[in-house]
C-alpha positions as CSV (number, residue, x, y, z in Angstrom):
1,X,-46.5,-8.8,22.6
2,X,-45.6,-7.2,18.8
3,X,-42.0,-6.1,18.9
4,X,-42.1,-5.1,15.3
5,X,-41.2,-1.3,14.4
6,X,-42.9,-1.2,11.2
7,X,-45.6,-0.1,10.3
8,X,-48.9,-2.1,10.5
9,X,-49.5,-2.8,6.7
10,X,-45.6,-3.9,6.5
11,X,-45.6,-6.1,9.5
12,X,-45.9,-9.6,8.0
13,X,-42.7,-8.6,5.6
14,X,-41.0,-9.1,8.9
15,X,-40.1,-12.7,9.2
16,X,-40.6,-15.6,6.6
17,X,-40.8,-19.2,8.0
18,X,-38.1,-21.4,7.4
19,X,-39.6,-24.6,6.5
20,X,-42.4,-23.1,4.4
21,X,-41.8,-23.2,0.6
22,X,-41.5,-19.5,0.5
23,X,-38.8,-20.0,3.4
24,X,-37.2,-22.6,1.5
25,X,-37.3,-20.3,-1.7
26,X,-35.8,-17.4,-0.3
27,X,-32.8,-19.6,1.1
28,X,-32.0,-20.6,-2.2
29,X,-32.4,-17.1,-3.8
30,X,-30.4,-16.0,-0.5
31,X,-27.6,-18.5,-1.1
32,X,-27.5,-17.9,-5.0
33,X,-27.0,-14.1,-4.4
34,X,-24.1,-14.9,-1.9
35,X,-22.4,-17.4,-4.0
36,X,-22.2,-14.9,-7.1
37,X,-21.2,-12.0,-4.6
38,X,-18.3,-14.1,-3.5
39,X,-17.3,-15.3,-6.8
40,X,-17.8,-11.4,-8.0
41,X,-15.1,-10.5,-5.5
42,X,-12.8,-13.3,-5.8
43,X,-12.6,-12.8,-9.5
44,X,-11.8,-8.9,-9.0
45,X,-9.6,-9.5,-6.4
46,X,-7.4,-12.2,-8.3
47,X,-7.5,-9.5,-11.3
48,X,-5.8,-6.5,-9.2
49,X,-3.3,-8.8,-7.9
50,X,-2.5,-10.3,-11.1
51,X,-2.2,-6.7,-12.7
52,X,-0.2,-5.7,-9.5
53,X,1.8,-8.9,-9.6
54,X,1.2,-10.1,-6.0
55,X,-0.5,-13.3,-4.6
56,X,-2.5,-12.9,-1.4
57,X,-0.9,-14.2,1.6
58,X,-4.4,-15.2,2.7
59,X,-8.0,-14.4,1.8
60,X,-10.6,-12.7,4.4
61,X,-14.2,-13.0,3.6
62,X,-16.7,-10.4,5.2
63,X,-19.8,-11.4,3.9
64,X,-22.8,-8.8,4.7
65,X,-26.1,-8.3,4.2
66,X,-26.7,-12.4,3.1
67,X,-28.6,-14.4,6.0
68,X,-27.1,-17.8,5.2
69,X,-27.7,-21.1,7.5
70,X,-24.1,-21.9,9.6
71,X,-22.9,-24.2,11.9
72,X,-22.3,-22.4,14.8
73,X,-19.6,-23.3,17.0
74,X,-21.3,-25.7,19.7
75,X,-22.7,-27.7,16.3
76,X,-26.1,-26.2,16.2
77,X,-27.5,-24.7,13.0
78,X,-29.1,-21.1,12.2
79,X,-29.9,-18.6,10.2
80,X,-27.2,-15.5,10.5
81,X,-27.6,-12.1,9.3
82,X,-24.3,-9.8,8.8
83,X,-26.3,-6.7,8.5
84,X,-22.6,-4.5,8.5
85,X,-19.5,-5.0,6.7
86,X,-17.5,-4.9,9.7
87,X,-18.3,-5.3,13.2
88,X,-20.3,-2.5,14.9
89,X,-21.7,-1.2,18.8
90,X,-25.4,-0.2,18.6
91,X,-24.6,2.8,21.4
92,X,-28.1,3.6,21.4
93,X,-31.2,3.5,19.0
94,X,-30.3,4.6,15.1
95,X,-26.6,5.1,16.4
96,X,-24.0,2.6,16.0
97,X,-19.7,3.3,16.3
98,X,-17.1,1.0,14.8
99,X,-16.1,-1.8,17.3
């Protein structure tokens, strides 16, 4: 049974497998582009507390967008996707409110 919503001639833009090269390719590319994101905020975020004169009392990453392989919390490894900044309720199709 196809569960994909696109369109036909888009379909196979819908998943990438893993272990293929291209899989392996796109982790890397995936990973890169998170790593320079998270060094991107760190450095602005040091810079307006150092022009504010504060220090952070602790740091809170909310990574989104990135699918990056984690170790979930039984030990098991996947592929997560943080598609929202913050955590949301899909309430019904195309409509989502703030958890």
């Amino acid at each position: 049974m196809n569960t994909c919503k696109l369109p036909r001639h888009a379909q196979q833009l819908a998943w990438l497998d893993i272990n293929s090269s291209a899989g392996h390719e796109y982790c890397r590319g995936m990973t890169f582009a998170g790593d320079y994101a998270r060094a991107c905020h760190q450095r602005i975020h040091a810079n307006l507390l150092k022009e504010l004169g504060l220090q952070a009392i602790t740091v809170i990453e909310n990574h989104h967008n990135f699918a990056w392989k984690e170790c979930l919390a039984d030990g098991r490894e996947a592929i997560v996707h943080r598609k929202a900044p913050h955590r949301r309720i899909q309430e019904s199709p195309g409509s989502f409110r703030e958890a």
